[in-house]
DSSP file (Angstrom, degrees, kcal/mol; ACC not computed):
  #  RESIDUE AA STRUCTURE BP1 BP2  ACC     N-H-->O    O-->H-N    N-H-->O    O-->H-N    TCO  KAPPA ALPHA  PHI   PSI    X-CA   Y-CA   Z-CA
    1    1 A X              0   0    0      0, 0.0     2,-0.5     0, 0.0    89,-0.1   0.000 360.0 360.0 360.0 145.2  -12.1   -5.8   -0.5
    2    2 A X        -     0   0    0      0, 0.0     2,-0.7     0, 0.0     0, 0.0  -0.994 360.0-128.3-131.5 139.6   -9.8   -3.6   -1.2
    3    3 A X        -     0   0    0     -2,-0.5     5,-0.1     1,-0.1    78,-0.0  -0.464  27.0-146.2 -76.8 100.6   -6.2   -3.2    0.0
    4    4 A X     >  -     0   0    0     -2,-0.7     4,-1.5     1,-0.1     5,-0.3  -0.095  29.7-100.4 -77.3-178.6   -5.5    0.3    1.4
    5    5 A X  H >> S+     0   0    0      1,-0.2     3,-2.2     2,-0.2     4,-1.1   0.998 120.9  58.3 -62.2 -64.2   -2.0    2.0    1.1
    6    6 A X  H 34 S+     0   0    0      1,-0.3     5,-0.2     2,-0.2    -1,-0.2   0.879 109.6  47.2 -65.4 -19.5   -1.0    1.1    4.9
    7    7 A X  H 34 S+     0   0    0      1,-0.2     4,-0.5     3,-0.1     3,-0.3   0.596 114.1  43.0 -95.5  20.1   -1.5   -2.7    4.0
    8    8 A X  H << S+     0   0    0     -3,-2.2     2,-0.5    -4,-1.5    -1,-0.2   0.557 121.1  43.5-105.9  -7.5    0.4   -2.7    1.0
    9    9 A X  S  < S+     0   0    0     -4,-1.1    -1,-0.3    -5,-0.3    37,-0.1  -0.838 110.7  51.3-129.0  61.9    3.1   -0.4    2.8
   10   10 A X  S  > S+     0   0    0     -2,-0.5     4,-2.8    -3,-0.3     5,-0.3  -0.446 115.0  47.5-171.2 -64.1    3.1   -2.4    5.9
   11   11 A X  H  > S+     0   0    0     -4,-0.5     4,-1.9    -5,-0.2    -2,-0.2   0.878 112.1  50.6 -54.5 -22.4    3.7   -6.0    3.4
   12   12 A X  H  4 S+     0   0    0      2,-0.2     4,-0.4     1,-0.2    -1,-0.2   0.908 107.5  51.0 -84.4 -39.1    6.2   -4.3    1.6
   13   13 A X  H  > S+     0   0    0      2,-0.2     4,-4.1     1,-0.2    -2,-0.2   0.894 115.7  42.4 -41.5 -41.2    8.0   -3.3    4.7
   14   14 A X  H  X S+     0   0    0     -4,-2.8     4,-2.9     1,-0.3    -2,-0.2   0.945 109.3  52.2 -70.2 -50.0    8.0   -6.7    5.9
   15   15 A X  H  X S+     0   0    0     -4,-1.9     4,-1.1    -5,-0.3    -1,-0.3   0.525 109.0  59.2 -74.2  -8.4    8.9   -8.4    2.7
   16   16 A X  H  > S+     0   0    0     -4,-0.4     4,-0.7     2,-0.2    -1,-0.2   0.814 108.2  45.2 -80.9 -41.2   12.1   -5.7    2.6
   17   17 A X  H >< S+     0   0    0     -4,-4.1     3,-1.1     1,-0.2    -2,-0.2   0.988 112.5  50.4 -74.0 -32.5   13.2   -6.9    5.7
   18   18 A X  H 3< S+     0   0    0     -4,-2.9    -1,-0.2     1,-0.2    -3,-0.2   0.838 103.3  53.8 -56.9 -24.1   12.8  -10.4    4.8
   19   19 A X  H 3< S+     0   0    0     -4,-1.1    -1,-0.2    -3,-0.1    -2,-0.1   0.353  82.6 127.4 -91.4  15.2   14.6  -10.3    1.7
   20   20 A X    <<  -     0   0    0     -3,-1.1     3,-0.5    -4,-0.7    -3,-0.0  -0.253  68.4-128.9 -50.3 120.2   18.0   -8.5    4.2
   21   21 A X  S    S+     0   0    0      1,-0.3     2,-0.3     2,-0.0    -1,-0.1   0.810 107.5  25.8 -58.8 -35.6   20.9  -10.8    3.1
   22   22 A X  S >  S-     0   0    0      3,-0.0     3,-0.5     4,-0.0    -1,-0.3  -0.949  82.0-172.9-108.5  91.1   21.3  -11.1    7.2
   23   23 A X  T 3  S+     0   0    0     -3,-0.5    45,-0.5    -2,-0.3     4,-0.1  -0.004  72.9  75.5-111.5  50.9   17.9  -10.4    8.5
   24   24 A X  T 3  S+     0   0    0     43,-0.1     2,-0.4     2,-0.1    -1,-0.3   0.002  74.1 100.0 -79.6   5.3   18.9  -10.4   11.7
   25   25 A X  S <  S-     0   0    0     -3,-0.5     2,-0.5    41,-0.1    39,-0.1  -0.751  83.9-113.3-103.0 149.6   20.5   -6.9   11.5
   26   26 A X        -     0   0    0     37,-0.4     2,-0.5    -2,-0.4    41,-0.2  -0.743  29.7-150.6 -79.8 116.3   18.8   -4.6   12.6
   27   27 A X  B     -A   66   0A   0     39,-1.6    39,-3.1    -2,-0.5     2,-0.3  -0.864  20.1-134.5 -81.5 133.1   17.4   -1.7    9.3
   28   28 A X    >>  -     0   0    0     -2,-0.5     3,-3.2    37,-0.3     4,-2.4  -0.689  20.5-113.6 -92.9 138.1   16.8    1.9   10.5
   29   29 A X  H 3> S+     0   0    0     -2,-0.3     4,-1.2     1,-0.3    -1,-0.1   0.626 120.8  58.2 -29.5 -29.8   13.5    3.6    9.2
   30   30 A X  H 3> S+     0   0    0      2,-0.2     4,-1.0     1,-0.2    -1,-0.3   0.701 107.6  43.3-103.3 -27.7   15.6    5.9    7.3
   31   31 A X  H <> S+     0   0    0     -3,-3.2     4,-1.7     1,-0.2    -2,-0.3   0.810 112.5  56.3-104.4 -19.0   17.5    2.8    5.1
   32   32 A X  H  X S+     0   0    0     -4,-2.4     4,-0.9     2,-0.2     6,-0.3   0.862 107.7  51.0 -98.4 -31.1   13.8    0.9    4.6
   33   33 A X  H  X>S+     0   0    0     -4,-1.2     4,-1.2    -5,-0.3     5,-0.6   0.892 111.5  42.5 -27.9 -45.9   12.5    4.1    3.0
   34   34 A X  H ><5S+     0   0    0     -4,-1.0     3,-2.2     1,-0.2     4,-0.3   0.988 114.7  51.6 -94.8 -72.5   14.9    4.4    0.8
   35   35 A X  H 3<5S+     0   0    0     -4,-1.7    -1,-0.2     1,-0.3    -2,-0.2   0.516 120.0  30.6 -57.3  -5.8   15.0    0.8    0.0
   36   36 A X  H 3<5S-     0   0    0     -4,-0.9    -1,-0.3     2,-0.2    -2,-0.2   0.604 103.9-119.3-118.6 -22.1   11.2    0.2   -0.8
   37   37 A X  T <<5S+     0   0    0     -3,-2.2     2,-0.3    -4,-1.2    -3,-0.2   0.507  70.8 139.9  90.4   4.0   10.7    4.1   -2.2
   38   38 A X      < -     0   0    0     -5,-0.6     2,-0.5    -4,-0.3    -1,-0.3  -0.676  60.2-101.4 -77.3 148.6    7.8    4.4    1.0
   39   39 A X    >>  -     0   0    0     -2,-0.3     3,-2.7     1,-0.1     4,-1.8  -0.474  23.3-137.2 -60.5 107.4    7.7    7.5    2.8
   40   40 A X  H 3> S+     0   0    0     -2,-0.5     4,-2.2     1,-0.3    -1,-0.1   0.877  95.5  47.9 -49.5 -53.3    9.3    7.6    5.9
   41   41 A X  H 3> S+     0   0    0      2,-0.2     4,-1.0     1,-0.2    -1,-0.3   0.959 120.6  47.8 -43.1 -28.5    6.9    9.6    8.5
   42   42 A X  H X> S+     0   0    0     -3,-2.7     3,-2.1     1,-0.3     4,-0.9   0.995 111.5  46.6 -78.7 -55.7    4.2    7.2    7.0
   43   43 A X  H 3X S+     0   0    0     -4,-1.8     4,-1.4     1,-0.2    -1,-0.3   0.616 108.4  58.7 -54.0 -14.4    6.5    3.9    7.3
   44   44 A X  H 3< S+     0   0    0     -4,-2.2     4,-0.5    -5,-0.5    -1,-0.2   0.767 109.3  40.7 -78.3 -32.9    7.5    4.9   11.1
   45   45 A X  H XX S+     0   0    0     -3,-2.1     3,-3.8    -4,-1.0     4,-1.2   0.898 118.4  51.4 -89.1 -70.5    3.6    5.0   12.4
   46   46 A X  H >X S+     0   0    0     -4,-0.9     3,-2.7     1,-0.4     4,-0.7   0.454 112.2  46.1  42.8-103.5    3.2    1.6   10.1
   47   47 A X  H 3X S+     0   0    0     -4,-1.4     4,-0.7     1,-0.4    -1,-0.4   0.408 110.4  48.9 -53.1 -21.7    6.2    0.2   11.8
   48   48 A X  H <4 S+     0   0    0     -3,-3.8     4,-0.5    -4,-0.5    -1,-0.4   0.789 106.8  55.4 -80.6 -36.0    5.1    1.1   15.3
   49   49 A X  H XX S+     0   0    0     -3,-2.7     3,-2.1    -4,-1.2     4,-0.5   0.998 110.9  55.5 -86.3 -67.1    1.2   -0.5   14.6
   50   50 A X  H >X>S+     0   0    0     -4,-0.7     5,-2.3     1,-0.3     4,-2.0   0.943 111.2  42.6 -25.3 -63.5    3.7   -3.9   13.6
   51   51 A X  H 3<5S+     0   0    0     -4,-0.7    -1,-0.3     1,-0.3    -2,-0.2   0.473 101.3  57.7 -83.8  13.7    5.2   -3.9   16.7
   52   52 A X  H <45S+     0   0    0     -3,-2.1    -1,-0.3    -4,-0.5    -2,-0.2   0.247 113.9  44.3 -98.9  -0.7    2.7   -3.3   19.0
   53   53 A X  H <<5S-     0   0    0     -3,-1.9    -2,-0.2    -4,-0.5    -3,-0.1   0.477 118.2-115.7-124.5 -15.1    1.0   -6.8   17.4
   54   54 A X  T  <5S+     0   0    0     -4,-2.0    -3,-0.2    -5,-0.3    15,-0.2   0.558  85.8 115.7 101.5  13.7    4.5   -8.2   17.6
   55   55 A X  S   <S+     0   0    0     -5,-2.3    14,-0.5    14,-0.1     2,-0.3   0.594  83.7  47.0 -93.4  16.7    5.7   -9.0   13.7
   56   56 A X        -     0   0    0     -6,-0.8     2,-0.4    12,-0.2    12,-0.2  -0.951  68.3-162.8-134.8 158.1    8.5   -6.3   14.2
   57   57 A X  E     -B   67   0A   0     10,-0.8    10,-2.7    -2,-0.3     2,-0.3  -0.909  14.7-150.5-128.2 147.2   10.9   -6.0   17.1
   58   58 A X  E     -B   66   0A   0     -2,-0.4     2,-0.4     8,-0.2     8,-0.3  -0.987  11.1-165.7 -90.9 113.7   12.8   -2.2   17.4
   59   59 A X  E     -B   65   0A   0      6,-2.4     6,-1.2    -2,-0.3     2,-0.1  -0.887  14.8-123.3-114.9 177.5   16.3   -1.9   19.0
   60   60 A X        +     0   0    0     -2,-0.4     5,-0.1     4,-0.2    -1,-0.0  -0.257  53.3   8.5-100.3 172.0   17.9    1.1   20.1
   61   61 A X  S >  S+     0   0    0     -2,-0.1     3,-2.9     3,-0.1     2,-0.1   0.092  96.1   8.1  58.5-165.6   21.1    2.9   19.5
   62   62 A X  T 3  S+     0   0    0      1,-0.2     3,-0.1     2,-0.0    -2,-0.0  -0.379 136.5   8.0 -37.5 109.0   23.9    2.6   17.0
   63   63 A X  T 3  S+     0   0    0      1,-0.3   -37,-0.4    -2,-0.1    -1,-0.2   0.376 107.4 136.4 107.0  -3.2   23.3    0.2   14.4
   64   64 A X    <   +     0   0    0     -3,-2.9    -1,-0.3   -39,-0.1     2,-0.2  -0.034  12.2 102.8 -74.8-173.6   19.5   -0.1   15.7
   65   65 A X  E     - B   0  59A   0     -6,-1.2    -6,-2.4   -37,-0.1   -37,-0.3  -0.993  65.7 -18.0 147.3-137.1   16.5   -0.3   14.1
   66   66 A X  E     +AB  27  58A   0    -39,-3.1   -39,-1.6    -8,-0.3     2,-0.3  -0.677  48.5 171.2-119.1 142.6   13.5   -2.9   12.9
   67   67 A X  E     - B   0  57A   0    -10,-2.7   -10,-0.8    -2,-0.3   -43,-0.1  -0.996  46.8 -84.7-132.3 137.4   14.1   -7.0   12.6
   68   68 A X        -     0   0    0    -45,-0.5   -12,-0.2    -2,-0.3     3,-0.1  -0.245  29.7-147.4 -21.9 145.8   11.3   -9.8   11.9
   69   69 A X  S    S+     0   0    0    -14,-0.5     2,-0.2   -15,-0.2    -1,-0.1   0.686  78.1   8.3 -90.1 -47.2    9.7  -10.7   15.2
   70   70 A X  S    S-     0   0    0    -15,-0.2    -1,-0.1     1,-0.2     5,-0.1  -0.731  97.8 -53.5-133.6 174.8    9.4  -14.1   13.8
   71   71 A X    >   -     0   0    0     -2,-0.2     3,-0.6     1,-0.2     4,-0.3  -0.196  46.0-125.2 -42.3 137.9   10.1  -17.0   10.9
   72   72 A X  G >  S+     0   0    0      1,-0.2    59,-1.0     2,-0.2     3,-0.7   0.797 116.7  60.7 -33.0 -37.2    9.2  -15.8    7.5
   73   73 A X  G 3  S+     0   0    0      1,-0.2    -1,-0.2    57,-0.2    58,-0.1   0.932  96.1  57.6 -61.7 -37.7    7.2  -18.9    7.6
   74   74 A X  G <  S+     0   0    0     -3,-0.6     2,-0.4    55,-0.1    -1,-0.2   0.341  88.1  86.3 -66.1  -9.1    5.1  -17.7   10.7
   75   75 A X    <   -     0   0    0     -3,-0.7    55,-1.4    -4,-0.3    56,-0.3  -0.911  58.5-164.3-109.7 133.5    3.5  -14.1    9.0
   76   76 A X  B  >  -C  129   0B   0     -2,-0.4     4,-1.5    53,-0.2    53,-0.2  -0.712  26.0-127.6-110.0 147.3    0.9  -14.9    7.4
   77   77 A X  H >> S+     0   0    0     51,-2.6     4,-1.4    -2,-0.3     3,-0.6   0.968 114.6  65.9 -81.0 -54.8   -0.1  -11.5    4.7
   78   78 A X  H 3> S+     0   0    0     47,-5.3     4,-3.7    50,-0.3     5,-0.5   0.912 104.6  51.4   3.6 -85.7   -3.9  -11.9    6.7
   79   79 A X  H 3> S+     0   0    0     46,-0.3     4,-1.8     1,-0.2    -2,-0.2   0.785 110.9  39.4 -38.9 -47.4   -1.6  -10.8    9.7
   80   80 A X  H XX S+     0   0    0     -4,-1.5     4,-1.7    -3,-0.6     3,-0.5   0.987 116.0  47.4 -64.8 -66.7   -0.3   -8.2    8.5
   81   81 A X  H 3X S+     0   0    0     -4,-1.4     4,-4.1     1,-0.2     3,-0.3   0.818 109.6  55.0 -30.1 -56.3   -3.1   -6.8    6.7
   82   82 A X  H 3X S+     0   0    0     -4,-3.7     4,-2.2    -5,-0.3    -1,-0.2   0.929 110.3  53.5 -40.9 -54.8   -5.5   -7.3    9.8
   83   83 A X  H << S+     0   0    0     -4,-1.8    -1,-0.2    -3,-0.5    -2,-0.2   0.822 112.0  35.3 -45.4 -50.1   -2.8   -5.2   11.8
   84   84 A X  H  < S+     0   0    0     -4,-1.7    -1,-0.2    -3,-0.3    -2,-0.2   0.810 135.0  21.9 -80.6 -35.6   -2.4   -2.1    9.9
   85   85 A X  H  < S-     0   0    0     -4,-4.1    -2,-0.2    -5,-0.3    -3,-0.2   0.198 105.5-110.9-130.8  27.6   -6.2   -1.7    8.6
   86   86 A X  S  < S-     0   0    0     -4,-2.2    -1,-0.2    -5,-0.3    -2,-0.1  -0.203  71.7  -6.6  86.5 170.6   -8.5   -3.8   11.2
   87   87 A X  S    S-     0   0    0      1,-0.1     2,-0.5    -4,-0.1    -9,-0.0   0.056  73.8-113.7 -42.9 171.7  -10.4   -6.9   10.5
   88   88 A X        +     0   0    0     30,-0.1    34,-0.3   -87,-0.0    -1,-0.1  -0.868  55.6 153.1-115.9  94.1  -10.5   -8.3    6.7
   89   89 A X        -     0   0    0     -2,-0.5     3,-0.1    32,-0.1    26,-0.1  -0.401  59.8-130.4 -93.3 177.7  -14.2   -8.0    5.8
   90   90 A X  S    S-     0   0    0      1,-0.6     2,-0.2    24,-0.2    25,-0.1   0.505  89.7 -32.7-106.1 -16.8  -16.1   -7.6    2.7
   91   91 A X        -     0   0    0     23,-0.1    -1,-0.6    24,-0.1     2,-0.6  -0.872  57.9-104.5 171.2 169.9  -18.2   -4.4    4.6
   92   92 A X        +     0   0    0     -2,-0.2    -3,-0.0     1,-0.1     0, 0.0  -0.627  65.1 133.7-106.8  73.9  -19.3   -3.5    7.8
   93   93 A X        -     0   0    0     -2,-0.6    -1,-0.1     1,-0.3    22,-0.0   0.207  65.3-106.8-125.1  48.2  -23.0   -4.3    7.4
   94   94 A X        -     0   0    0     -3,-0.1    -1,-0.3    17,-0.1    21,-0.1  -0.034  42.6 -55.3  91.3-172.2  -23.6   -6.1   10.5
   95   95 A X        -     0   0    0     20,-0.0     2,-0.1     3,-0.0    17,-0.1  -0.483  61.2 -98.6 -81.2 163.9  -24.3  -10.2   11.7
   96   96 A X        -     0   0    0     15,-0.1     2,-0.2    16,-0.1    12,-0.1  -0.392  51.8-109.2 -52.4 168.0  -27.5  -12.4    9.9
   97   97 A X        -     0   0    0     -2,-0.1     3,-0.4     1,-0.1     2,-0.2  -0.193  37.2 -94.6 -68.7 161.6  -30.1  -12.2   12.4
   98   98 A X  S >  S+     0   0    0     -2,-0.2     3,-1.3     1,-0.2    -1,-0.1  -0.748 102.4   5.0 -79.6 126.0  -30.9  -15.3   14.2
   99   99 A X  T 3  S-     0   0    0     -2,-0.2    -1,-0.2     1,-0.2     3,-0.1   0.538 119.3 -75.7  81.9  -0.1  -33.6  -17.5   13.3
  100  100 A X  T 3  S+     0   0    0     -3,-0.4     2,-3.4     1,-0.1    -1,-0.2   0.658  88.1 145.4  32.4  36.3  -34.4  -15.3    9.7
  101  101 A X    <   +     0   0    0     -3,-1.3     2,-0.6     7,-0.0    -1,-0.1  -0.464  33.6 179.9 -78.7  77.0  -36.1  -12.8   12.0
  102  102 A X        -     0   0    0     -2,-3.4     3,-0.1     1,-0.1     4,-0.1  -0.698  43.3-143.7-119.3-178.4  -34.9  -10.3    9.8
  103  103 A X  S    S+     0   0    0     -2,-0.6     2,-0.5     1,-0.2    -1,-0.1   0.698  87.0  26.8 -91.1 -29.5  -35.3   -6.4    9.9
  104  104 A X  S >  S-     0   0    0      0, 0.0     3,-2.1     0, 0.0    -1,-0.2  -0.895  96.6 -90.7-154.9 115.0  -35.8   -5.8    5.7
  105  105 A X  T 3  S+     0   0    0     -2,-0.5    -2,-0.1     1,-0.2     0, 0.0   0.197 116.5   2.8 -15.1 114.8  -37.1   -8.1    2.8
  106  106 A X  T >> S+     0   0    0      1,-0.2     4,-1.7    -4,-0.1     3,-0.6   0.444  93.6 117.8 115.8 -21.7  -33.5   -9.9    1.8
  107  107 A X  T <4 S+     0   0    0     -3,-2.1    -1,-0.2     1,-0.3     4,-0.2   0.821  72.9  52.2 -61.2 -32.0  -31.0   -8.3    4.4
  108  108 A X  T 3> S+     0   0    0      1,-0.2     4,-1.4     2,-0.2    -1,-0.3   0.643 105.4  57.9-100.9 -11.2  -30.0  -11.5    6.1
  109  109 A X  H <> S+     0   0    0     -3,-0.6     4,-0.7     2,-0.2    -1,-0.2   0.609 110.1  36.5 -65.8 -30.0  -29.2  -13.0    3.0
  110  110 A X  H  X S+     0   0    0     -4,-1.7     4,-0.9     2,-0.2     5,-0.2   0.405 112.9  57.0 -95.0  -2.4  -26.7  -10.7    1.7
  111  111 A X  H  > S+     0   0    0     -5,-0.3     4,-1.2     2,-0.2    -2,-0.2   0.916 108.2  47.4 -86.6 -29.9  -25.4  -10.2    5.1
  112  112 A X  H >X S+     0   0    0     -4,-1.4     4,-2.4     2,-0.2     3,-0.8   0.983 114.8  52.1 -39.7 -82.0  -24.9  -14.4    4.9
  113  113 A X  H 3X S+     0   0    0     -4,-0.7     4,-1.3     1,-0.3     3,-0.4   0.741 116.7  36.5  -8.6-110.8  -23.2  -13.6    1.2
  114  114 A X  H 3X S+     0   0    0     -4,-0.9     4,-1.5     1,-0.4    -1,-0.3   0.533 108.5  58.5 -49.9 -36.2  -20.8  -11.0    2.5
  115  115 A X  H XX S+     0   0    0     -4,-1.2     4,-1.5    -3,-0.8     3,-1.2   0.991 111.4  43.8 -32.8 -86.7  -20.1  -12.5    5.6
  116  116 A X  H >< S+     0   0    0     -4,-2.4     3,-0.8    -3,-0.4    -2,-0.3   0.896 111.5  57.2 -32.7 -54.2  -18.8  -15.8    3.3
  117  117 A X  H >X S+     0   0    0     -4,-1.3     4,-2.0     1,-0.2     3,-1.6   0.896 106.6  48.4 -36.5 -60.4  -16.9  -13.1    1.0
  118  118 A X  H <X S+     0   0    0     -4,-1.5     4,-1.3    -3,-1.2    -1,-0.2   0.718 110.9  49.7 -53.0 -44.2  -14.9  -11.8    4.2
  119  119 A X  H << S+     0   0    0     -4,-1.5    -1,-0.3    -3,-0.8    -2,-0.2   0.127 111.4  48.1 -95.3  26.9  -13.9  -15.5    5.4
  120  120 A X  H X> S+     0   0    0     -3,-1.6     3,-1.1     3,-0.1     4,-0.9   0.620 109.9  57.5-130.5 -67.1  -12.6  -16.4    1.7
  121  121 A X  H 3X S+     0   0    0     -4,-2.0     4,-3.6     1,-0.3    -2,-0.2   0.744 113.5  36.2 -31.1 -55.1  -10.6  -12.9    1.9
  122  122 A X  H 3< S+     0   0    0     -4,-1.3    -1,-0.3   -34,-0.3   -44,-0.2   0.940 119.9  47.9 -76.0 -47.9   -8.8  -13.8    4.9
  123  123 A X  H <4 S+     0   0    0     -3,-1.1     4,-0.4     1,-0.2     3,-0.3   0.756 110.3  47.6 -23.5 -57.0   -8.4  -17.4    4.1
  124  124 A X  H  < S+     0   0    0     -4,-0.9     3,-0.5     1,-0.2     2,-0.3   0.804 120.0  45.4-100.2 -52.6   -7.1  -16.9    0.5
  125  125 A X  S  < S+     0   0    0     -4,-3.6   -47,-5.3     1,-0.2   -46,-0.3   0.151 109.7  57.7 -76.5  32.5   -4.4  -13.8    2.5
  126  126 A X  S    S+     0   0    0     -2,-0.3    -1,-0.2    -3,-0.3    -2,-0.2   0.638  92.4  66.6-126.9 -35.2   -3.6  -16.4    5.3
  127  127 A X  S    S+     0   0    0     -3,-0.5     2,-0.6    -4,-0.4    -2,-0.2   0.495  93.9  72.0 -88.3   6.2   -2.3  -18.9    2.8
  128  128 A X        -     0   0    0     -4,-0.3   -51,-2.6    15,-0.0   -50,-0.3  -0.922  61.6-176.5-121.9 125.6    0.6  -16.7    1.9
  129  129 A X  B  >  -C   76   0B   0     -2,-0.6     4,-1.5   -53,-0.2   -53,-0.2  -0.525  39.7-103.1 -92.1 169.8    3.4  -16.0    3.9
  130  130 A X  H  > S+     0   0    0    -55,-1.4     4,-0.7   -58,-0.5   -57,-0.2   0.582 116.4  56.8 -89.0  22.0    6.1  -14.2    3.7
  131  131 A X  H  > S+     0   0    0    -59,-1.0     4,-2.3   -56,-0.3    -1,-0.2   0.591 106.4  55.4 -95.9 -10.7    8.6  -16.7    2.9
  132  132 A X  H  > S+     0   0    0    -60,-0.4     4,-2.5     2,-0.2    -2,-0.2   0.934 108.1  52.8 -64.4 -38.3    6.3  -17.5   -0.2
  133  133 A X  H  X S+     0   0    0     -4,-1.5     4,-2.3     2,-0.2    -2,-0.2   0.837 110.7  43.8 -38.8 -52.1    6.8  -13.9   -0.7
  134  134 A X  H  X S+     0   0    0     -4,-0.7     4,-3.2     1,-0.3     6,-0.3   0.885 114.1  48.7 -79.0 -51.4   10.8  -14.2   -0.5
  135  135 A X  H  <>S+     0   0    0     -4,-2.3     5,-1.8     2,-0.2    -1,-0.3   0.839 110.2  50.5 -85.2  -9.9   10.9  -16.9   -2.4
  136  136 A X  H >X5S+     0   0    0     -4,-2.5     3,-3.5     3,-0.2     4,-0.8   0.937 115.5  47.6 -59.3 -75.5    8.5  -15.2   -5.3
  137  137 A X  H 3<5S+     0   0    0     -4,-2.3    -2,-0.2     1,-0.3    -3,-0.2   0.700 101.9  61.5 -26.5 -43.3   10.8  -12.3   -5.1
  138  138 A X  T 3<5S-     0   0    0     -4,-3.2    -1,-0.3    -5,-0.1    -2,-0.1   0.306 123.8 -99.3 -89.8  34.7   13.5  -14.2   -5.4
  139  139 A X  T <45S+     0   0    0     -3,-3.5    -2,-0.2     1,-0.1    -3,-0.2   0.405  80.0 145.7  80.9   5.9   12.7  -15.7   -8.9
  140  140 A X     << -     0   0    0     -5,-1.8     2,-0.5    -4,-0.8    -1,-0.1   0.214  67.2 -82.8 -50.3 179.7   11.4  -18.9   -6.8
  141  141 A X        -     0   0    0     -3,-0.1    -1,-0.2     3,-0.0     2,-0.1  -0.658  56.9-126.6 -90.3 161.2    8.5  -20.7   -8.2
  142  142 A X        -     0   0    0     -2,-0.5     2,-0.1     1,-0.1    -9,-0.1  -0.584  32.9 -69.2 -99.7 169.9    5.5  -18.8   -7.1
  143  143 A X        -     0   0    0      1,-0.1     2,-0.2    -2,-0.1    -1,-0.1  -0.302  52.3-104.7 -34.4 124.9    2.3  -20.0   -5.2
  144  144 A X        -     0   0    0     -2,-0.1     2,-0.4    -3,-0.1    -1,-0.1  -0.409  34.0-130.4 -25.5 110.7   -0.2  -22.2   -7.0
  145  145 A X        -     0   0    0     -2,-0.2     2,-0.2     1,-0.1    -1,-0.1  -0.741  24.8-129.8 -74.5 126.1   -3.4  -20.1   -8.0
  146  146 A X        -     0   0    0     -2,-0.4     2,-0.3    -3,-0.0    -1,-0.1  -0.410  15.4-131.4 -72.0 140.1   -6.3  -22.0   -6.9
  147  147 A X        -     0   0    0     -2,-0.2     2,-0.3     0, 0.0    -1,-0.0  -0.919   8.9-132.1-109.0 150.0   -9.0  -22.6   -9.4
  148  148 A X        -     0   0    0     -2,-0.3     2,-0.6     2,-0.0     0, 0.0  -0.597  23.8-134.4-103.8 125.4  -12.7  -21.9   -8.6
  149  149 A X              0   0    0     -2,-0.3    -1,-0.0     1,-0.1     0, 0.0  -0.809 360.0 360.0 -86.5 142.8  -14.9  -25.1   -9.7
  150  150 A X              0   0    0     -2,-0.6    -1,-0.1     0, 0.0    -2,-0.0   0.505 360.0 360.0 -72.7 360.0  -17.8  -23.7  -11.6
């Protein structure tokens, strides 16, 4: 899997508003550009695709602008990702077949394989939030790395 530019832009947002000394104030599009070095038209459709799935709220007027929806504890990076760029797979090459009726010497066997990849992707982004985030960023101790048993 690979992470495109709108879910690394779309975590970065988030993890700028989490780390907001108050982040209950509201940041305008224009002051979370500047602070994260993202591009603003780009960070505006971004930030609309968040709030339509509900990890951003928007207010209006003077002083508006974009808040967490919810706890730091509650966004899982999964979420986020999923939001901006669609399920988290390993490829799109379709379900095993039922039964091993399958279509091509081999097929339902990698399709098994990749399947499994896709549900360790999502797993392995689900188990960070962003207040793991907040507290790496803020010189906290970081998440454990899991070790693979041979």
């Amino acid at each position: 899997m690979r992470v495109s530019t709108r879910g690394d832009y779309g975590c970065r947002a988030l993890l700028s508003l989490a780390l907001r000394e108050d982040p209950t104030r509201p940041v305008s599009v224009r002051d979370l550009a500047e602070r994260t070095g993202l591009p603003q038209p780009y960070l505006e459709q971004i930030l609309l695709v968040l709030k339509s799935v509900g990890l951003v709220q928007s207010r209006r007027g003077a002083g508006g602008g974009y808040v967490l929806a919810r706890a730091t504890e509650a966004i899982t990076l999964a979420e986020v990702i999923a939001a901006v760029d669609g399920p988290i797979v390993a490829g799109h090459f379709g379900e095993p077949h039922a039964d091993g009726a399958c279509d091509h010497e081999g097929q339902c066997v990698l399709r098994t394989v990749w399947a499994e990849v896709g549900a360790h992707m999502r797993e392995h982004l689900a188990s960070f939030t962003l207040a793991d985030m907040v507290a790496q960023a803020r010189g906290g101790a970081s998440k454990p790395q899991r070790t693979r048993s041979a």
